[in-house]
N, C-alpha and C positions, 0 to 999 in steps of 0.2 A: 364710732358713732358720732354722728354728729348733730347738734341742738344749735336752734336758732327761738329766738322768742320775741312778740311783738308786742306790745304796750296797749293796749285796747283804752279808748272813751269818750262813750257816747251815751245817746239819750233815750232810751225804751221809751214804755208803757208805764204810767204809775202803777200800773199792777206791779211790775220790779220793781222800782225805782232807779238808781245810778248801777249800773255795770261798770267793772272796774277788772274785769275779770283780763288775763290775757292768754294768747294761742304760743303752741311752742311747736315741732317738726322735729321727730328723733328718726333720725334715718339709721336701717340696719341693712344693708347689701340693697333689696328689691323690696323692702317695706319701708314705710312712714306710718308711724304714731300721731297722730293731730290730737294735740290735748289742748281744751277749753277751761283754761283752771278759774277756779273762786269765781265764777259764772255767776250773779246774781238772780235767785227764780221763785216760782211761788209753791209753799210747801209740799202740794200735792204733786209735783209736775214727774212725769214717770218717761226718758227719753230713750227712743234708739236714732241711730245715725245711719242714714243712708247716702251714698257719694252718687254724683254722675260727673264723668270724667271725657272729656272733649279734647282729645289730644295733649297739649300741655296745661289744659285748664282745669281743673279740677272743682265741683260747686259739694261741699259738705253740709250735709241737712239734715240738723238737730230737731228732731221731730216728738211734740212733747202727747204722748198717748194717752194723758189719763183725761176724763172727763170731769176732774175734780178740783173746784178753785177754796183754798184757805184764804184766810183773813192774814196770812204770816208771810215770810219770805225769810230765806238762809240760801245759802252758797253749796251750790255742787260743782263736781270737779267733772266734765265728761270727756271722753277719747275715744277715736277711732281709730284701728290699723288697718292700711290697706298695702295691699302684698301683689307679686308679680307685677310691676311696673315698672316698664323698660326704664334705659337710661336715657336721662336729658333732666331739664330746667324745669320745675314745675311752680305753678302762681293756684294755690288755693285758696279759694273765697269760702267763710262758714256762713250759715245764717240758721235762724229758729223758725220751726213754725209751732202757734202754740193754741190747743185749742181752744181759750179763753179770748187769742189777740185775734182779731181780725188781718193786721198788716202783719207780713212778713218781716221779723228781725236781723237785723244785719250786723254783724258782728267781728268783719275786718276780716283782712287775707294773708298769707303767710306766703313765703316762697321758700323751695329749699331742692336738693338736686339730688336723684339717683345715677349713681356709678354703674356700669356692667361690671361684676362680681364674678367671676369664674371660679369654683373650686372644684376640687375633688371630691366627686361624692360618696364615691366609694370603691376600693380596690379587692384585688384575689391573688392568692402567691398559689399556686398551683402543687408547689413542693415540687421536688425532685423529679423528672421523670425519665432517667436514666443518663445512658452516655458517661459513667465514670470511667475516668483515665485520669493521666498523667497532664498536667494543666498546660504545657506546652501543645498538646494536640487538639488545639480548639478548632471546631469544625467548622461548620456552616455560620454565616453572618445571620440567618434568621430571616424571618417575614413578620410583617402585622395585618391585621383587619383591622377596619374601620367601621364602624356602623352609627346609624342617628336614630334615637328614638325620643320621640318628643323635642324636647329643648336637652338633650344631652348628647355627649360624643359616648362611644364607647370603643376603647383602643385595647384590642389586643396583640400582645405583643408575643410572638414565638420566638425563645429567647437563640441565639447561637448556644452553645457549650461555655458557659461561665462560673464562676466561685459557686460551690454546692450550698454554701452558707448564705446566700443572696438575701438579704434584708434590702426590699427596694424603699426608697424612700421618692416618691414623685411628685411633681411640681408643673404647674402649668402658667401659661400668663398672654395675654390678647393684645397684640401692637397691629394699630389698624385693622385691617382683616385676617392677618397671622394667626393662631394660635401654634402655640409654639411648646413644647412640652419636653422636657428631661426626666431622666431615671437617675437615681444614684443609688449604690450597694452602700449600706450602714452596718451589712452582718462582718462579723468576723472572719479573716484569710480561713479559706482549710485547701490543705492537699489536695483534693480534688475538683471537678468540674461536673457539672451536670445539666440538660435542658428544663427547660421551664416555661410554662403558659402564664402569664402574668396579665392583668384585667384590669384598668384605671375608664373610672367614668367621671365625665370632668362637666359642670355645666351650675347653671342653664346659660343655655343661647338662647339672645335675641335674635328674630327673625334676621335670615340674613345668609350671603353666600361667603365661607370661611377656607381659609387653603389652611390644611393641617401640617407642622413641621416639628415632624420627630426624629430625630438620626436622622438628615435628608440624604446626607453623605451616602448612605448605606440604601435607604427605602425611597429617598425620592420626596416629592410635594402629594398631598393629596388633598383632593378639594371634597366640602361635605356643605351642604344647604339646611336650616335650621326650616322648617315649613310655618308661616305665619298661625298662630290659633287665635281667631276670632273668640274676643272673652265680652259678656255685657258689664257694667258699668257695675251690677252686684258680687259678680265672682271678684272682684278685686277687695271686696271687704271680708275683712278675713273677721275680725271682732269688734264689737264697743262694751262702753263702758260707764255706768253714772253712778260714781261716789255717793256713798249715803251722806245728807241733809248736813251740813254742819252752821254755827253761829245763827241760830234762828233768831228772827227778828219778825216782831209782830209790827204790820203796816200800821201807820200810823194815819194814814188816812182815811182808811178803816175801821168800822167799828169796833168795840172790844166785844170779848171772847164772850160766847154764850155761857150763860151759868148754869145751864141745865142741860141735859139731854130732851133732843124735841123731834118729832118725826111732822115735815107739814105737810098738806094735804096734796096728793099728783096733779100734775096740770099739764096739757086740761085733763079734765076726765067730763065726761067720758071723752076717748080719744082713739085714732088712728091715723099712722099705724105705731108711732112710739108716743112717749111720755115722761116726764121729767119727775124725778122725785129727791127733795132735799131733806135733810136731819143734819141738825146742832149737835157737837161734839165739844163738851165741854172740860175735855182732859185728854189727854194723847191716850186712846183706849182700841183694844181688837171688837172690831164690828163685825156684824155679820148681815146681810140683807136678804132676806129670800122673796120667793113670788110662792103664791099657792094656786089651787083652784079651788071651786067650792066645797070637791070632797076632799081637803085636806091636802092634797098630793101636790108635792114641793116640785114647782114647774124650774124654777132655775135659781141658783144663787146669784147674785148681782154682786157680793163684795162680800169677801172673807179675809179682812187679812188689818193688820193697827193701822192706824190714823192718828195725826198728829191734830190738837183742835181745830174747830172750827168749823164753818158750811161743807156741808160736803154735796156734793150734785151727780147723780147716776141720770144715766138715761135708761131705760127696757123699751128694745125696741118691739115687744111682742111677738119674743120666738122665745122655746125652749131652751135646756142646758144642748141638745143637737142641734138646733140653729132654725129648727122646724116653728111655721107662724103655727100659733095656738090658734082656734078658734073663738070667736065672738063670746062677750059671756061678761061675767062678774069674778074676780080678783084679789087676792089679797096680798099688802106687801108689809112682811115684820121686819123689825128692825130691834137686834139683839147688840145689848152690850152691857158686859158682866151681870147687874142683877136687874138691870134697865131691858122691859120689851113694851114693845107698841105696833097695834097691828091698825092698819087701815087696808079701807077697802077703794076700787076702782073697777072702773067699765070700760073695756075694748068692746068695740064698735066696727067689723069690717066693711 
């Protein structure tokens, strides 16, 4: 494995304040880890990562989803892995987009390198399949098949008449265009001999045309072609990652913390086809938001889940929990938290 880490600092939005955070690069064979550690962000901020990837360039994009701004700011830890990419030199650039900032945040670039990695991905010992005698009578030198599927080789090998005890032990390794591959017996001697089908799949290959070199003594060169696969820019993300909130710190530029629980009135209203609606959270508490219509029946949850204090901002864009626009009419939106409810009313207007 290999770690490489960069010293990040520079100057956001006073919505953060100072970032101090830095980027690291854990290479594992055909993946890279990009971690953004002690990130500095605003309470509410909810990130996934998406990458696009331009040959050696790499642009990682910490994309912040929630529609909710606190009064606070603490430190998340966030990471991407991103998997099957060839080998070579790679320069990635991170950046934020946040939906509070208007400019896009820039956040420094990393360089770091993948290897071609060939292993063994999987073998088959066939057992015994006849031919005992006396170990001087060994017959036939044998043959192989070759075959490619996907980014793997697969080498079967029809053995001549050798030790009935065969324990293979197989190994592979890529000089230039070679791959080059051995067998070795690790079972113990016995008096006898016997053939055998044995099955080594060695891989992945990058795209590319390969001479395979096993026994050549015996079998010769044989050449095998890896077919390129066209991947987009998302299949290479395999996961991310955003650490829960730590070292919270109330902005200071910012007002202090509501003292009460407040639901204000939507704006605009009447309105189409969305609308904005704010409530005061004046303790880290589990909220709940609903929409109603005028017979009572709960058109969609807007926000189930704890909040740390402070303004919290939903938008409804006047559709349903199925995504369907509700029709014109009259509205109601409560707003639950523990023995705090407050219900107001609003007007869509198509």
């Amino acid at each position: 494995m290999k770690k490489v880490a960069l010293l990040l600092s520079f100057t956001m939005s006073v919505l953060f304040g100072q970032d101090t955070g830095w980027l690291t690069a854990d290479v594992q064979h055909d993946t890279v880890t990009i971690s953004h550690i002690q990130t500095r962000r605003n309470c509410g901020s909810r990130y996934i990562c998406e990458a696009e990837i331009d040959g050696d360039q790499i642009l990682i994009i910490e994309k912040d989803t929630s529609t909710t701004m606190y009064h606070c700011i603490c430190y998340y830890d966030l990471n991407v892995t991103l998997g099957s990419l060839p080998s070579g030199d790679y320069h990635a650039e991170v950046i934020g987009l946040d939906y509070m900032v208007a400019e896009t945040l820039y956040f420094g670039g990393i360089d770091f390198t993948i290897g071609q990695q060939i292993g063994l991905l999987d073998m088959n010992n066939s057992g015994c399949l006849g031919g005992l005698g006396k170990k001087a009578a060994i017959a036939t030198s044998g043959s192989i098949e070759v075959n490619v599927s996907a980014d793997s080789l697969f080498l079967l090998w029809h053995t001549p008449e050798i030790n009935c005890g065969l324990q293979p032990l197989w190994s592979g390794w890529l000089s230039a265009d070679t791959f080059f591959v051995t067998v070795s017996d690790t079972g113990a001697p016995a008096n006898c001999i016997c053939l055998f089908d044995q099955t080594a799949v060695f891989g992945p290959f990058e795209h590319g045309h390969y001479i395979l070199a096993f026994r050549p003594e015996e079998y010769g060169y044989y050449d095998f072609t890896i077919a390129s696969l066209k991947k987009a820019a998302s299949d290479y993300v395999i996961s991310y990652h955003q650490s829960d909130c730590y070292e919270v710190k109330i902005n200071s530029k910012k007002s202090s913390l509501p003292e009460k629980y407040a639901l204000a009135d939507n704006f605009p209203n009447p309105f189409n086809p969305e609308t904005t609606i704010q409530f005061d959270i004046p303790e880290n508490s589990n909220l709940r938001l609903e929409i109603y219509n005028l017979l009572g029946q709960r058109i969609i949850t807007l926000l189930d889940s704890r909040k740390p204090a402070g303004r919290c901002t939903l938008i409804w864009d006047g559709k349903d929990r199925s995504g369907n626009d509700v029709a014109s009419g009259i509205y109601f939106y409560k707003l639950v938290a523990g023995d705090f409810l407050q219900v107001k009313k609003m007007v869509l207007e198509r």
